[in-house]
C-alpha positions in Angstrom: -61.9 13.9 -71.3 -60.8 14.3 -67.6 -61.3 17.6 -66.5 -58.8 17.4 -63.8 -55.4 15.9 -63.8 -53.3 15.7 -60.1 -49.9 14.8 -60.2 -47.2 14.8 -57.6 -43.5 16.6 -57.8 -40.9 18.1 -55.7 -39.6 21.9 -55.8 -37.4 23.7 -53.9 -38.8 26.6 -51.3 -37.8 28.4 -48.1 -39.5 26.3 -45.0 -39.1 27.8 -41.8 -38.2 25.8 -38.8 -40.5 24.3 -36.0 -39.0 25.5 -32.1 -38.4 20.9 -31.9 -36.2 21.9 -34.8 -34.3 24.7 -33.9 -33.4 22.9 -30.3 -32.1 19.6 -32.3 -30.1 21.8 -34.6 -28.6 23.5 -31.4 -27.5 20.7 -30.0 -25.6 19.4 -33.4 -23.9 22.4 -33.7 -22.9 22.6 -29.8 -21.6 18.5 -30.9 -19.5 19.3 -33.9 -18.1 22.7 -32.0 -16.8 20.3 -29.4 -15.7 17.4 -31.9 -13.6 20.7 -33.6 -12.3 21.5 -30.4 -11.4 17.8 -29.5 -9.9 17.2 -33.0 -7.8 20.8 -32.5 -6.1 19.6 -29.2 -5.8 16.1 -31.0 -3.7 17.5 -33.8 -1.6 20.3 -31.6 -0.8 17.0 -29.4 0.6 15.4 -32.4 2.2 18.3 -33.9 3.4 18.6 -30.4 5.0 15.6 -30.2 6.4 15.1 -34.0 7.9 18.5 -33.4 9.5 16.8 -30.1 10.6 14.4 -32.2 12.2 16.0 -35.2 13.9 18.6 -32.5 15.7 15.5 -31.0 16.2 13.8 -34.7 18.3 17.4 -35.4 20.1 17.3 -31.7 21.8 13.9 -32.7 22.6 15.1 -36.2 23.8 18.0 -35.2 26.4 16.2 -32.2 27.4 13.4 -34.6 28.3 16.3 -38.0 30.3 17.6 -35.0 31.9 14.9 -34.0 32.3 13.8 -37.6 34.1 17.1 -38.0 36.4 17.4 -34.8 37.2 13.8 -35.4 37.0 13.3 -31.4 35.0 12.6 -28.4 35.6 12.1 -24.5 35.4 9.0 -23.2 36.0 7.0 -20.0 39.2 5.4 -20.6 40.8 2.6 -18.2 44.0 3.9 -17.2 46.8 2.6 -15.3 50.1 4.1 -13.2 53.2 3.1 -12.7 55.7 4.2 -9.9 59.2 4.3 -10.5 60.9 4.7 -7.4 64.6 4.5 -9.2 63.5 7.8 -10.8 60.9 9.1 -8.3 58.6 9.4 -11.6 55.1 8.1 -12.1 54.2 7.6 -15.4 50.8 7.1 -16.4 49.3 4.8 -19.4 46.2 4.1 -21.7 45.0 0.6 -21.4 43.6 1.0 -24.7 46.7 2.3 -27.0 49.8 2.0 -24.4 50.8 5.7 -25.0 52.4 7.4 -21.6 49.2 10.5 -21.8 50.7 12.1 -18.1 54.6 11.8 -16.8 55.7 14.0 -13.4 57.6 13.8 -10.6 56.5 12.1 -7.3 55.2 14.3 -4.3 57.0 13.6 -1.2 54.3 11.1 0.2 54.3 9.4 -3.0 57.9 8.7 -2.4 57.2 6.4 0.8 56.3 2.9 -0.6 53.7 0.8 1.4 55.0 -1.2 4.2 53.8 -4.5 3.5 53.0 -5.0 7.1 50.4 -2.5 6.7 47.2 -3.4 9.6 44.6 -4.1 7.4 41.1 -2.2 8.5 39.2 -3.8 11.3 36.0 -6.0 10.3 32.8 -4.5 11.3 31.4 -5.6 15.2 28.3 -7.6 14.6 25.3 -5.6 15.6 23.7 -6.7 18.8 21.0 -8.9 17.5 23.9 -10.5 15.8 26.0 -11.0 18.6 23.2 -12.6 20.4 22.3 -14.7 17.6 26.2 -16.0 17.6 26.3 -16.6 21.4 23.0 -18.5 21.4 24.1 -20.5 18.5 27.4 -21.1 20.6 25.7 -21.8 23.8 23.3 -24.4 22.0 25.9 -26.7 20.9 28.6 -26.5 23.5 26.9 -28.2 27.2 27.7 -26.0 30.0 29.9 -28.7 31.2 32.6 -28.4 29.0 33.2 -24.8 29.5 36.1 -23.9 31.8 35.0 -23.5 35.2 35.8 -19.4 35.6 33.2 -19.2 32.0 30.6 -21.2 33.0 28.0 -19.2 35.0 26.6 -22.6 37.1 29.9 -22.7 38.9 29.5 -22.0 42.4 32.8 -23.1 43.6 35.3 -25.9 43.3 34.4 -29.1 44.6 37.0 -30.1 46.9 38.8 -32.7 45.4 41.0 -35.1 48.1 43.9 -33.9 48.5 43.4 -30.2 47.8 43.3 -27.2 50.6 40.5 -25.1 50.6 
């Protein structure tokens, strides 16, 4: 018989750790610290923003119950008036349902009708670079020639014509 026998197992015992160890470990734990950290602000910025969103969600909920419940809102509505001068009333109107919402008695300038000879506002002068633009355009197609002789800057004088004093 053998008087020896080796064989080969595994057990569990406390193994203390080399410095090469202790620095790699350091460095894992300084990584997942700043993973935590970056997954913290990750979920407060979501949080964040579903809380963002379910705040505006309520908002409308709330100011459609409310109008649900008053049964009304404002609104722009086109409106037109109407000026009796027989009466010296102005009445004015929905467009949208016809009902008369405002009816009072003209001021004393809303008595005086419109003249219909009214001056109309004058048009705009051209600016200056306009203006030049215009007159060169003018100038271009009209010879000098056929402008009258008090416009045309090349007159000098009339040329005598027989039987004309000087």
């Amino acid at each position: 018989m053998e008087e020896m026998q080796e064989r080969k197992f595994n057990r569990l015992m406390k193994v203390s750790f080399s410095p090469a160890e202790k620095i790699e470990m350091s460095e894992q734990i300084a990584n997942a610290i700043r993973n935590l950290k970056k997954a913290q602000d990750d979920l407060a910025s979501v949080a964040a923003q579903y809380k963002s969103e379910m705040k505006r969600f309520e908002a409308e909920i709330t100011s459609l119950a409310e109008k649900v419940n008053s049964g009304w809102e404002m609104r722009s509505v086109e409106c037109r008036e109407i000026r009796d001068y027989n009466t010296g009333s102005i009445y004015i109107f929905r467009d949208d349902t016809e009902e008369v919402i405002e009816e009072r008695a003209m001021t004393a300038a809303e008595r005086q009708p419109e003249l219909p000879f009214k001056e109309k506002e004058p048009e705009p002068r051209p600016t200056v670079a306009e203006g030049q633009a215009d007159a060169q355009s003018e100038a271009s197609e009209k010879p000098l020639t056929d402008l009258p002789e008090d416009t045309n800057p090349f007159y000098l004088g009339a040329e005598k014509k027989e039987g004309q004093d000087a």
